[in-house]
C-alpha positions in Angstrom: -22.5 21.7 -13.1 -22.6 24.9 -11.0 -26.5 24.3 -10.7 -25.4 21.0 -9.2 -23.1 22.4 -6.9 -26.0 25.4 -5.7 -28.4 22.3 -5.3 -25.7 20.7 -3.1 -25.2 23.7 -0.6 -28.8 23.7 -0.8 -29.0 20.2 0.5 -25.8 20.6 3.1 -26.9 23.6 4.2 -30.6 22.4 5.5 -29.0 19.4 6.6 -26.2 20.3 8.1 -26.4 18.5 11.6 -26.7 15.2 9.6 -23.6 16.2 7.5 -21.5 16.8 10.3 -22.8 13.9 12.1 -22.4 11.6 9.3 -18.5 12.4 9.2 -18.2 12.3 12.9 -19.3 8.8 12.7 -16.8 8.1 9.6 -13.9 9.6 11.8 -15.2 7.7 14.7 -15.5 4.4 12.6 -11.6 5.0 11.0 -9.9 5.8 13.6 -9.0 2.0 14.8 -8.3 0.7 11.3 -5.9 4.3 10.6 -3.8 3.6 14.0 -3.0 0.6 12.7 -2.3 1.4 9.2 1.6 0.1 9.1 0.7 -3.1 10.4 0.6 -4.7 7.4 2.7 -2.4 4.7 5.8 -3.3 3.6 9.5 -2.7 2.4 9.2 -4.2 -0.7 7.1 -4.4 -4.0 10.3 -3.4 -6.2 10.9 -6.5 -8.1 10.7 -5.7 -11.8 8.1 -8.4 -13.6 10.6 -10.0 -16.4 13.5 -8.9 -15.1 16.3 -11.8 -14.2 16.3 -10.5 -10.7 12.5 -11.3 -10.5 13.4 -14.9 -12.1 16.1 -15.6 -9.7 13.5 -14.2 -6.7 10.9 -16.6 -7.3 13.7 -19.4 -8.1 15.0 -19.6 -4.6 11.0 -19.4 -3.4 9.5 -21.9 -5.4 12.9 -24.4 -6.2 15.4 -23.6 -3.7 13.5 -23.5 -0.2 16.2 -22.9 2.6 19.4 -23.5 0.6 19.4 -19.6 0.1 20.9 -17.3 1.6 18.0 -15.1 3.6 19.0 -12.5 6.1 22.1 -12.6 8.6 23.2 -11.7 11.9 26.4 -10.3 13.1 27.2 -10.7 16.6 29.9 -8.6 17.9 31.2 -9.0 21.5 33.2 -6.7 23.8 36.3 -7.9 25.3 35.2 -8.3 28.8 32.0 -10.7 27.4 33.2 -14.2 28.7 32.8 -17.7 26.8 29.3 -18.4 28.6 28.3 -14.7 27.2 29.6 -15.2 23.5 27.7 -19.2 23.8 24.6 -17.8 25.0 24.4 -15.0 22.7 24.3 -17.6 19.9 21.8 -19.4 21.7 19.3 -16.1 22.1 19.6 -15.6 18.0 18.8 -19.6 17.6 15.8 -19.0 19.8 14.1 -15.9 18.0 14.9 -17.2 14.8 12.9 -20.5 15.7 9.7 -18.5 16.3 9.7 -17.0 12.8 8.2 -18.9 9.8 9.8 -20.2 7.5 13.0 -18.7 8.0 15.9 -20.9 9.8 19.4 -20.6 11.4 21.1 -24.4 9.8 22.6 -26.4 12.4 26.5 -26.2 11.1 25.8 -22.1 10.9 25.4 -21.8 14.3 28.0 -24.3 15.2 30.7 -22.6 13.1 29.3 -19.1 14.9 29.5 -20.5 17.9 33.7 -21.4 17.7 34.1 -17.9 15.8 32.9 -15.5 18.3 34.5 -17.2 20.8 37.7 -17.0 18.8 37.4 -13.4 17.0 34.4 -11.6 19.2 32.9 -10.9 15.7 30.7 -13.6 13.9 27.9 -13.7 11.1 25.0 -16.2 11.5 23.5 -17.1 7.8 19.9 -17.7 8.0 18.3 -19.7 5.3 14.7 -18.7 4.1 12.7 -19.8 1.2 10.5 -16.5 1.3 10.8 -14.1 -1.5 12.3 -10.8 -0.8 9.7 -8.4 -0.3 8.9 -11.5 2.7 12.1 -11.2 3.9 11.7 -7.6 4.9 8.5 -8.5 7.0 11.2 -11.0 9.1 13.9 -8.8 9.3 11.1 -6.7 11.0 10.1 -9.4 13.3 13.6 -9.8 14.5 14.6 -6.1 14.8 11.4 -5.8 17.4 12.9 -9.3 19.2 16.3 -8.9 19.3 16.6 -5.1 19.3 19.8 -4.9 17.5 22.4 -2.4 18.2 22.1 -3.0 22.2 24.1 -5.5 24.2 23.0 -7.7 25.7 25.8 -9.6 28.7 28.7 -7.3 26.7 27.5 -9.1 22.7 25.9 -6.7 20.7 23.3 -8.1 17.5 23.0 -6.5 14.4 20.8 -7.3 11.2 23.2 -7.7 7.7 21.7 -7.7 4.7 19.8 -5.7 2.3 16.6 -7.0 3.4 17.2 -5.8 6.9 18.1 -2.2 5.6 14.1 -2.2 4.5 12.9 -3.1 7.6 15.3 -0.2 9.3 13.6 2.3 7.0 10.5 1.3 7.5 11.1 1.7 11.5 12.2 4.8 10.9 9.5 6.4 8.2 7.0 5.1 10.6 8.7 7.5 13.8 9.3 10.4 11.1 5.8 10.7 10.2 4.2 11.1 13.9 7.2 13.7 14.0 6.3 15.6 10.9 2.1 15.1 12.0 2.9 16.6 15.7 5.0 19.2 14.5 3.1 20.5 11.4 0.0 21.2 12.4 0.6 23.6 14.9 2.8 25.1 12.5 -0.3 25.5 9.8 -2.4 26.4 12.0 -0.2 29.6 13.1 -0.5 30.4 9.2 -4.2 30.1 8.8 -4.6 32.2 12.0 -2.6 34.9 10.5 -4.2 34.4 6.8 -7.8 34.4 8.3 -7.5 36.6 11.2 -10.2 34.2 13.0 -10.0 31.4 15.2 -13.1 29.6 14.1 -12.1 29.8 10.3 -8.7 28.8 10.8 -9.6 25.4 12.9 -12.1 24.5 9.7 -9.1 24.2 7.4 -7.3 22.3 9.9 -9.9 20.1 11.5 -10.7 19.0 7.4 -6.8 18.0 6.9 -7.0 16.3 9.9 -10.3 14.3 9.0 -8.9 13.9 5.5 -5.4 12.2 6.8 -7.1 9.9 9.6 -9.8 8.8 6.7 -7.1 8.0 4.4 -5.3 6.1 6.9 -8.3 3.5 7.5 -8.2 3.3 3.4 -4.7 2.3 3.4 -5.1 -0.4 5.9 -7.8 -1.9 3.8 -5.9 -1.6 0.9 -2.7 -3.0 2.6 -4.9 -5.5 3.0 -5.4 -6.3 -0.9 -2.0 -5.9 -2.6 1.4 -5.1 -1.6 1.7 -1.4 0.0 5.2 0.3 0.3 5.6 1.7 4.0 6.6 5.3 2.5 2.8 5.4 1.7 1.8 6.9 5.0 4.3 9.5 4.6 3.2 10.2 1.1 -0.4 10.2 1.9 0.2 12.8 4.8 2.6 14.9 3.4 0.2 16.0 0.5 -3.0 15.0 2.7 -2.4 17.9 4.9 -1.3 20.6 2.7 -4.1 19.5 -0.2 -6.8 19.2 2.1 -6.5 22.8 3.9 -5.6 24.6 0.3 -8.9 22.9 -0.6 -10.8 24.5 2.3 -8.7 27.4 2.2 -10.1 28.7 -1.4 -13.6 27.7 -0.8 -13.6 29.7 2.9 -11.9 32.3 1.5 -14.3 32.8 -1.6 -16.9 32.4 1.0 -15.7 35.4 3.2 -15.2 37.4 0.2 -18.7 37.1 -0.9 -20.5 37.7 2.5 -18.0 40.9 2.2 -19.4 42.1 -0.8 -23.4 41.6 0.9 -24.3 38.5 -0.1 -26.2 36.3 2.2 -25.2 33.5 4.1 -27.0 30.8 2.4 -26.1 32.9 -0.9 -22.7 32.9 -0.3 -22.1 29.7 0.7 -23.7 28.7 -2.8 -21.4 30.9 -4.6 -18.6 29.8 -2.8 -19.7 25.7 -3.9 -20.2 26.7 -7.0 -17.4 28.8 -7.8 -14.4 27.6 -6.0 -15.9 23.9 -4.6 -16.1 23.3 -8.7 -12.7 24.9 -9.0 -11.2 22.6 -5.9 -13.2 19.3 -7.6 -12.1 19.9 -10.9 -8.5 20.9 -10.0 -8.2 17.7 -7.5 -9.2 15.5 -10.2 -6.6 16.7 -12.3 -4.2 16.0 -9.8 -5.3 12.2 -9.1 -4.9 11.7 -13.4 -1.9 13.2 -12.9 -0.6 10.9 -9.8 -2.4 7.7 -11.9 0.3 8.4 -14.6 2.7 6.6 -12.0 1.0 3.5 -12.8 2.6 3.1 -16.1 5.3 2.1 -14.1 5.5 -1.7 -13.2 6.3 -0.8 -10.1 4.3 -2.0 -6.8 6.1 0.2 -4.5 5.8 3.2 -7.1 2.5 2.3 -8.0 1.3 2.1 -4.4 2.8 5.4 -2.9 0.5 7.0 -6.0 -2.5 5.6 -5.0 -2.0 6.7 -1.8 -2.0 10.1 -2.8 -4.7 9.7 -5.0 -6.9 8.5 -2.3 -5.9 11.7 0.4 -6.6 14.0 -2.5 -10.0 12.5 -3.1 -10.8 12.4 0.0 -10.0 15.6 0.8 -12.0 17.0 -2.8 -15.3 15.3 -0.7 -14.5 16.6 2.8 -13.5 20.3 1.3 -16.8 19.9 -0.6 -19.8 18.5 2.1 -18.0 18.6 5.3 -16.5 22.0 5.1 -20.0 23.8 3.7 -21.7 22.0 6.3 -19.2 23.5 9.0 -19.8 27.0 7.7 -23.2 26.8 8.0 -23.0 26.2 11.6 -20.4 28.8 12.4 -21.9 31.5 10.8 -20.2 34.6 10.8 -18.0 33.6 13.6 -16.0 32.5 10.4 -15.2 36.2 9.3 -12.4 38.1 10.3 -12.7 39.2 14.5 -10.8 39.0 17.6 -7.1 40.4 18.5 -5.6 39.4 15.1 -8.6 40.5 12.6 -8.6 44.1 14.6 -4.6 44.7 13.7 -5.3 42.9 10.1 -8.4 45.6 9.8 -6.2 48.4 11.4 -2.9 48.1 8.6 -5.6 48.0 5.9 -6.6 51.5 6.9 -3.8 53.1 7.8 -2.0 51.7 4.4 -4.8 51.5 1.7 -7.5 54.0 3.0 -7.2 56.2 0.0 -8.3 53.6 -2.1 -11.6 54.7 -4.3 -14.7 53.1 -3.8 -15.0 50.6 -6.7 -11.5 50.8 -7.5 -12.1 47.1 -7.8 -14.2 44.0 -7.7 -14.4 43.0 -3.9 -12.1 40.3 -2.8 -9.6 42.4 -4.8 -6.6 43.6 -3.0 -5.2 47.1 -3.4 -1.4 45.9 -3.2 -1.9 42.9 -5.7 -3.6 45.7 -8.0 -0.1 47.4 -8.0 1.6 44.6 -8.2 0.3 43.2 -11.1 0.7 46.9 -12.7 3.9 47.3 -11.8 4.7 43.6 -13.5 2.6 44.6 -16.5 4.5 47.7 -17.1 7.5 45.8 -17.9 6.7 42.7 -19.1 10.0 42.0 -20.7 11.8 42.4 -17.9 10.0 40.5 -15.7 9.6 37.2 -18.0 13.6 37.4 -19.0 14.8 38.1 -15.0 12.3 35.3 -14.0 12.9 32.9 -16.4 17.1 33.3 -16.0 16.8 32.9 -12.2 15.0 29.5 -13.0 17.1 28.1 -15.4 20.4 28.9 -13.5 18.5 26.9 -10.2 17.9 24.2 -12.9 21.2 24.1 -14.5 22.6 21.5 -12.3 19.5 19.1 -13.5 22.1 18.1 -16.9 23.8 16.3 -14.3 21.5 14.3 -13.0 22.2 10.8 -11.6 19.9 8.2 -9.8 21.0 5.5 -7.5 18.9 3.3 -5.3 21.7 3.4 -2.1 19.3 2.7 1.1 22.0 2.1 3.4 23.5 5.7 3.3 19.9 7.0 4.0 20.7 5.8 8.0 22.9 7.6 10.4 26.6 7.0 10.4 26.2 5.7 14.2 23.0 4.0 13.3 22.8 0.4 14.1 21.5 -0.4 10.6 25.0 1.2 9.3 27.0 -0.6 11.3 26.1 -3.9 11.7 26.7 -4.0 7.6 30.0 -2.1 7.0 31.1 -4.9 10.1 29.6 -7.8 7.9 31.3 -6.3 4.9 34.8 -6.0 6.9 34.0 -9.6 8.0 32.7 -11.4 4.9 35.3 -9.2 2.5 32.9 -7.6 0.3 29.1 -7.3 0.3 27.3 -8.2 2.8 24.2 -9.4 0.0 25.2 -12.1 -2.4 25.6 -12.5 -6.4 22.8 -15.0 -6.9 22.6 -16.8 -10.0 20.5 -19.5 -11.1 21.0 -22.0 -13.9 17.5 -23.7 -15.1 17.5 -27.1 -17.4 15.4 -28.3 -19.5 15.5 -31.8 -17.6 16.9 -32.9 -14.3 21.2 -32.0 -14.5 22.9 -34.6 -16.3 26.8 -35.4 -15.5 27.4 -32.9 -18.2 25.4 -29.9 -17.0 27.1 -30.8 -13.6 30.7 -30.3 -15.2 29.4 -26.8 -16.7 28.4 -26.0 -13.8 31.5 -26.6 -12.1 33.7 -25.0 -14.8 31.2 -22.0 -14.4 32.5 -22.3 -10.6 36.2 -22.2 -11.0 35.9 -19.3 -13.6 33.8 -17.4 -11.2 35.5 -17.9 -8.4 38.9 -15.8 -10.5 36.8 -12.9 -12.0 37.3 -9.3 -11.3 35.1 -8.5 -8.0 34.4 -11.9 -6.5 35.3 -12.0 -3.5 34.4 -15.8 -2.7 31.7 -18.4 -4.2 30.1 -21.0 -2.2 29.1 -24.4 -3.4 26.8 -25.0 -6.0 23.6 -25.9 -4.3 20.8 -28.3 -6.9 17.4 -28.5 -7.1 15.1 -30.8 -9.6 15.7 -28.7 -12.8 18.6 -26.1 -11.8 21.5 -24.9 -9.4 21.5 -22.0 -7.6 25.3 -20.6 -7.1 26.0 -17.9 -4.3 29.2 -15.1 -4.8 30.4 -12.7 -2.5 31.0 -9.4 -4.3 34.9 -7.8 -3.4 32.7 -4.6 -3.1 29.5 -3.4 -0.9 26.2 -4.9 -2.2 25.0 -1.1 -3.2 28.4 0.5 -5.1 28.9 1.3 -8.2 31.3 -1.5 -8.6 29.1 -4.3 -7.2 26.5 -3.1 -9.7 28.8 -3.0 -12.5 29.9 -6.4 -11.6 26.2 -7.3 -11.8 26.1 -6.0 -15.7 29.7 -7.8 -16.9 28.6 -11.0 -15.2 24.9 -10.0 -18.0 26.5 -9.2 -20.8 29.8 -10.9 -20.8 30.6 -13.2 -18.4 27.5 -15.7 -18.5 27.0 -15.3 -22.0 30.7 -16.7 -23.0 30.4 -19.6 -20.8 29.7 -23.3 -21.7 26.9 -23.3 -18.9 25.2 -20.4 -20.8 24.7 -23.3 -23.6 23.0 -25.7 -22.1 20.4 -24.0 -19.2 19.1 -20.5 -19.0 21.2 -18.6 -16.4 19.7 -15.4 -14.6 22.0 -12.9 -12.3 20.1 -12.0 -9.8 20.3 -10.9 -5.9 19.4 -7.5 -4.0 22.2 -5.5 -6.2 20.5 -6.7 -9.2 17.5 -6.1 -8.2 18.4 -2.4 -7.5 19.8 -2.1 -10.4 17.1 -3.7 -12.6 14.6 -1.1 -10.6 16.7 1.9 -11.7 16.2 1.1 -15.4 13.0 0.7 -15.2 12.4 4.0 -13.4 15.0 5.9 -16.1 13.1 3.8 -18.8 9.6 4.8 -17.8 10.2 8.3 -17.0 9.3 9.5 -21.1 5.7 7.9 -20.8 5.2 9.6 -17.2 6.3 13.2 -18.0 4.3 12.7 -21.6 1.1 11.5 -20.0 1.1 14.0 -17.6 2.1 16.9 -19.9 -0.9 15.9 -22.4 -3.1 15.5 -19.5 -2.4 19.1 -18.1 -2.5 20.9 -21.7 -6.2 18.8 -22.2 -7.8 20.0 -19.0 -6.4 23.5 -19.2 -7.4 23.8 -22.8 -10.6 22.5 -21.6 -11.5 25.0 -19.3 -9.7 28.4 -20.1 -11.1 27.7 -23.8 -7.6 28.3 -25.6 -4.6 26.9 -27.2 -2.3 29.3 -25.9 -2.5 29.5 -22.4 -2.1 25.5 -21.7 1.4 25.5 -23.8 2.0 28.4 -21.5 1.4 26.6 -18.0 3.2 23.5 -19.2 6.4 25.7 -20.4 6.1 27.4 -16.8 5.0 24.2 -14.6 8.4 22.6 -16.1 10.6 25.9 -15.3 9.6 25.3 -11.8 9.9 21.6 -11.7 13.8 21.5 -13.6 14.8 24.4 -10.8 13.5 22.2 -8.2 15.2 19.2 -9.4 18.4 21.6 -10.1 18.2 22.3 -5.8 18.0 18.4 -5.3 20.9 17.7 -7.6 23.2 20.7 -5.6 22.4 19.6 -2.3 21.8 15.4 -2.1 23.9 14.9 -5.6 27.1 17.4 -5.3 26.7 17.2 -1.4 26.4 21.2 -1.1 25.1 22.3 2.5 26.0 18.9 3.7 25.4 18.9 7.7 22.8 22.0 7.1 19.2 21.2 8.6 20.3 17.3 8.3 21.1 17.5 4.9 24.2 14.5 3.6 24.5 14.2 0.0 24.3 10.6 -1.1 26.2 10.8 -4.7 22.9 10.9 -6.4 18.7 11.3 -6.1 16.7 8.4 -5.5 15.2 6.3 -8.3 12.0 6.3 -7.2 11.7 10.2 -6.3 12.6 11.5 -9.7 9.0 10.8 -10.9 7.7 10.7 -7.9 8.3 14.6 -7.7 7.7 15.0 -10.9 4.1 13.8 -10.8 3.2 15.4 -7.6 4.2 18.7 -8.0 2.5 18.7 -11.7 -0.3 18.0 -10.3 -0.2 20.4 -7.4 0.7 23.3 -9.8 -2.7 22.5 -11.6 -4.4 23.6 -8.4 -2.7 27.1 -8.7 -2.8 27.6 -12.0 -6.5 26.6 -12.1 -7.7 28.7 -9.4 -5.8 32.2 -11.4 -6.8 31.1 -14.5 -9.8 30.8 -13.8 -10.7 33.9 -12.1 -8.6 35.9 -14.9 -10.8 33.8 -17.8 -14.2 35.2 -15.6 -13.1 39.1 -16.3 -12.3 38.2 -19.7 -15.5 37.1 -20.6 -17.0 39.9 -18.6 -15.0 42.9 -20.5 -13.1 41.2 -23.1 -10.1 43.8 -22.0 -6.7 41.4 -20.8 -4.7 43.3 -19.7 -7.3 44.4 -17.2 -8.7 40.8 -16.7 -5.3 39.6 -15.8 -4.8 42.7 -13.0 -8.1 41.7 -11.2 -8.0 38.0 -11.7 -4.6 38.2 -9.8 -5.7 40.9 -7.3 -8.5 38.7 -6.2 -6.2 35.3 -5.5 -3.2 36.5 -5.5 -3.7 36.4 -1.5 -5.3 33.4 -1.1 -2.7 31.2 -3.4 0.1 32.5 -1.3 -1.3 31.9 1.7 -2.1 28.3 0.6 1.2 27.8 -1.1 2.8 28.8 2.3 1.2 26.0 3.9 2.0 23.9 1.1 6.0 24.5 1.7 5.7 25.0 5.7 3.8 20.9 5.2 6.3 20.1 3.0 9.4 21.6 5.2 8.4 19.4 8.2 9.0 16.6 6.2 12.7 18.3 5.0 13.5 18.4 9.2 12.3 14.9 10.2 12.8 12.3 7.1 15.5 10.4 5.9 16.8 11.1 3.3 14.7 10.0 0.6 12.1 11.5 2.6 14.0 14.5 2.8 14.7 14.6 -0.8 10.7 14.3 -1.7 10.1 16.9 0.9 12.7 19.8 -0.6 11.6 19.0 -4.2 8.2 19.6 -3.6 8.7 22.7 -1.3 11.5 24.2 -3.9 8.6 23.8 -6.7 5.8 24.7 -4.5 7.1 28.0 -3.3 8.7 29.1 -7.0 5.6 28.1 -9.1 3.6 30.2 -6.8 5.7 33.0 -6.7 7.7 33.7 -9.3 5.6 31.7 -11.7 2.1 32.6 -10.8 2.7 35.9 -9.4 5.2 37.4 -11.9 5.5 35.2 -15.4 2.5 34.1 -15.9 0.7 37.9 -15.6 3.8 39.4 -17.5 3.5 36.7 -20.6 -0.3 37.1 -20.8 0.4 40.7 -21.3 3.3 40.0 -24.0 0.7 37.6 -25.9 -2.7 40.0 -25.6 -5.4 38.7 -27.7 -3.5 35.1 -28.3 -3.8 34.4 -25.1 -7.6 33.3 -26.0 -7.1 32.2 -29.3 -9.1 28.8 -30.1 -10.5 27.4 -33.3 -14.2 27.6 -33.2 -14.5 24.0 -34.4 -12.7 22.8 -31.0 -14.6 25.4 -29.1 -17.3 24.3 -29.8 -16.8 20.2 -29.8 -15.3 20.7 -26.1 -17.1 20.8 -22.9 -17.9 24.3 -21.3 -16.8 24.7 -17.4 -17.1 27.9 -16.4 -15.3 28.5 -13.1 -15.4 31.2 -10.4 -17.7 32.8 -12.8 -21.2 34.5 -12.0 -22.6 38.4 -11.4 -19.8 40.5 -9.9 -21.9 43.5 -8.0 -18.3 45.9 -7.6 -19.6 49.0 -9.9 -16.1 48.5 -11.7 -17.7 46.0 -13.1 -20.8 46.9 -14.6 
């Protein structure tokens, strides 16, 4: 494999014109298709296949057509708005409604509307659709561009009810969050990579390839937008890891670059070490990152399943820009890619003043002489270190035992938000939730005179159970009846959702109606609720795919048994301590009204492996690019406690530079997102910043110390039925070394 990669630079470096112009033209051919990536993503794709929400979904699509209860608007008008006002206002939502498909405002609605707002100033229009929910969402979109709730218009002010209408709020706002985060986190890695590389010319590489690698990704998800349903979060997904991915990428193959034209190798030379060392490192470690993200798709999830594969796609396509375009790039720069100007004279000038009694061949070159004595110092008390560490980390990850998930999308919006508003005035108005109980009885013929007296009976005792509010009229279709109740409590509580399960499990199944059709509860609280056990029931066969998948490839390529059970023990301290933040701050509500921050009574559904998967597979890029430089010195000397102390002197630098850009991404998206957005952001940051720190920088050198010779214990059998992928490795000319 590394002869492939030293072929490749050969071929990128004599063509390297014909690279660069062959991506100029990719970038010039996306860039349409990636500004209009959200045109056709959506709120939805959470309906669970099987569940009885998903029955009672495509009921009212197929059977029902407009006797359902869509999407509603409430029209609220000030006292000084006269009767012409509160009559025309009607009129306007009869008018936009008319131009979209398939959705309609019923005659007697409007009528009824009409003689309430005149009466009460507060009135809510029912719209009837036959669409299925996820198509509800795309019409609630629709009508928050046309009538622009939350504004008045002549003193009556529109607002969207309903959960469908919450979706197509969050997906206005995602879509303004991420060219917030994009415009505001750039600048801010690129103030980090001019610090890290001292160099104008190689800091704009990094950042011109995570540029290139989110705008190519963007044309990829409007063509797959295009082909199955796409959750709108998956911009922000894809350009939350896009940017940080792609410039850690380039990052360790410019740095290993710069450190081999520093220890007098050639340019073409070094760029072919560099390919072969670290551009087999980034390929291998990004790969292991996309399995990682695929174990997502064991989840019958389409909004789950296509926020992965938007990840999956930025990562690959930031493995081939880090890997052609960026070798490419170097070969045209030159040296201008080494350290100079105002910033590389200060970095030069601290390194004498501080280190200049360093010995020449004290160490390999790349090797840092503070990271030397770091990893001495850490080595010296390896006890310490691995008992302080890991206490600090479980204490961050105690609060994890408490952990609870809830799917509650309107408490992501602002408390003055229109989205807010309009439906805690609808649940004032209607006397519960604002999204109705739907439940639909099918027959195994047309309804005889007796399924119509169950039906009715099922009615009447309906109508008196705990947490119904109100039911309307039973409407019939061929081979079923669909039946409509107003929970006493919002549509996303705790108690509408229990009402949901004792309607399941007790309610429907003692009835005479249960008897004689098959009856299915369903409705957006149901659906919620029906998502959240499928998340909490999926989440074993996630974490185990992804745990077996990082022990294989780390066994794989560090050639032991050891050291994989190691990085999965570690990557999970990290990931509980992370969760542990998450749970403290949006669970228990601490540092509420700090940087944004409102806790919502619980984590998202979706985020819990969502973050568990991504950060997973971002740790395997760390973990890959120590472990393999410590495995190279191994194999050289066969001494570890020395092959640990200059494996991490030579990347200790370069994995903290690129984990800081990893949080500083990441912490854009903490300042600008809703919360859910938020939530995803912190969790990844949290993990991000500990795993490379405390983890990488302290644990992992002070437990391969503990451990000695184990570390590299493997049965020759395996050792020698596996592949052999020897990273970073080749001649090392420091005189230390030979």
């Amino acid at each position: 494999m590394r002869d492939s990669m030293n072929r490749l630079a050969g071929v990128i470096g004599r063509r390297r014109r014909w690279v660069v112009g062959l991506w100029v033209v990719i970038v010039v051919c996306a860039l349409p298709f990636a500004s209009r990536q959200t045109e056709h993503l959506s709120g939805g794709g959470f309906d669970v296949p099987g569940s009885q929400s998903m029955q009672v979904s495509e009921a009212l699509q197929n059977e029902f057509g407009s006797q359902a209860d869509g999407i509603s608007v409430l029209l609220k008008a000030a006292p000084g708005a006269g009767p012409a006002d509160r009559a025309a206002a009607v009129d306007r939502v009869r008018r936009e409604v008319a131009t979209i498909a398939d959705v309609t405002l019923p005659p007697p609605a409007a009528l009824r509307a009409r003689r309430q707002l005149q009466r009460t100033g507060v009135a809510v229009l029912a719209l009837r659709s036959d669409q299925s929910s996820d198509q509800l969402i795309d019409s609630a979109a629709t009508l928050r561009e046309d009538l622009d709730p939350g504004t008045a218009v002549a003193g009556v002010t529109p607002y969207l009810v309903g959960q469908p209408t919450i979706w197509a709020g969050m997906q206005e706002i995602s879509k303004r969050d991420l060219s917030q985060a994009e415009a505001s986190g750039f600048p801010i890695v690129a103030l980090i990579l001019l610090v890290v590389f001292g160099s104008l010319a190689a800091a704009a590489l990094p950042l011109a390839l995570g540029f290139v690698s989110v705008l190519v990704t963007g044309a990829l998800i409007y063509f797959i937008s295009l082909q199955m349903t796409t959750s709108v979060f998956v911009t922000n997904m894809a350009s939350m890891i896009g940017i940080g991915v792609a410039i850690d990428y380039s990052l360790f193959i410019l740095a290993r670059y710069r450190e081999e034209r520093e220890a007098g190798l050639g340019k073409r030379e070094a760029r072919a070490k560099s390919l072969s060392t670290s551009g087999l490192a980034v390929s291998f470690s990004g790969l292991a990152v996309i399995i990682s993200l695929a174990g997502l798709w064991m989840v019958d999830n389409q909004a789950l399943r296509s926020m992965a594969l938007g990840a999956m796609t930025v990562v690959a396509v930031s493995i081939l820009t880090a890997t052609t375009l960026l070798p490419a790039l170097i070969a045209m720069l030159g040296d201008r890619v080494l350290p100079g100007g105002i910033v590389g004279r200060v970095a030069r000038a601290l390194r004498q003043r501080f280190f200049r009694r360093r010995k020449i061949g004290a160490a390999a070159p790349g090797s840092s002489p503070f990271w030397e004595a770091w990893a001495a110092r850490v080595m010296a008390h390896p006890w310490t270190a691995v008992i302080g560490v890991s206490t600090v980390l479980l204490v961050l990850a105690s609060p994890l035992l408490s952990l609870q998930t809830g799917t509650e999308a309107l408490a992501q919006f602002p408390e003055g938000g229109d989205v807010r508003v309009g439906n805690e005035l609808a649940s004032k108005q209607l006397g519960g939730g604002s999204d109705p109980v739907q439940i639909v009885a099918t027959f195994p013929g047309s309804p005889s005179a007796a399924d119509r007296v169950a039906v009715a009976a099922f009615v009447h005792d309906l109508g008196t159970a705990a947490g119904i509010s109100s039911v309307a009229p039973p409407a019939y279709a061929a081979a079923g009846v669909l039946i409509q109740a107003t929970p006493s409590a919002p549509s996303e509580s705790d108690a509408a959702t229990a009402l949901v399960e004792r309607l399941r499990d007790s309610v429907v199944p003692g009835t005479a109606l249960s008897r004689v059709a098959t009856v299915d509860v369903g409705g957006e609280t149901a659906r919620s609720h029906d998502v959240r056990e499928q998340i909490s029931g999926s989440m074993w066969k996630i974490v185990l795919f992804v745990l077996a998948l990082s022990f294989v490839v780390l066994m794989v390529m560090l050639r032991s048994l050891v050291l994989p059970l190691k990085a999965v023990l570690m990557n999970l301290l990290s990931i509980g301590a992370a969760f542990g933040v998450l749970v403290a701050i949006f669970q228990w509500g601490w540092f509420d009204g700090f940087l944004g921050f409102e806790g919502q009574g619980a984590l998202d559904t979706i985020n819990v492996p969502l973050v568990f998967a991504i950060v997973f597979g971002l740790s395997m890029d760390y973990e890959v690019f120590l472990m393999s430089r410590i495995r190279e010195r191994y194999r050289r000397h066969g001494d570890n406690e020395r092959a640990v102390a200059e494996g991490l002197s030579s990347s200790a630098r370069t994995i903290s530079s690129a984990a800081l850009i990893m949080t500083a991404v990441f912490g854009v998206f903490v300042l600008t997102g809703v919360p859910s957005i938020k939530e995803i952001g912190l969790g990844c940051a949290v993990a991000i910043a500990l795993d490379a720190t405390l983890v990488r920088l302290i644990l992992v050198p002070a437990a391969m110390k503990l451990m000695g010779k184990w570390n590299w214990w493997m049965p020759s059998w395996l050792d020698r039925a596996l592949p052999d992928f020897s990273f970073e490795s080749g001649a090392d000319p420091g005189p230390a070394e030979a």
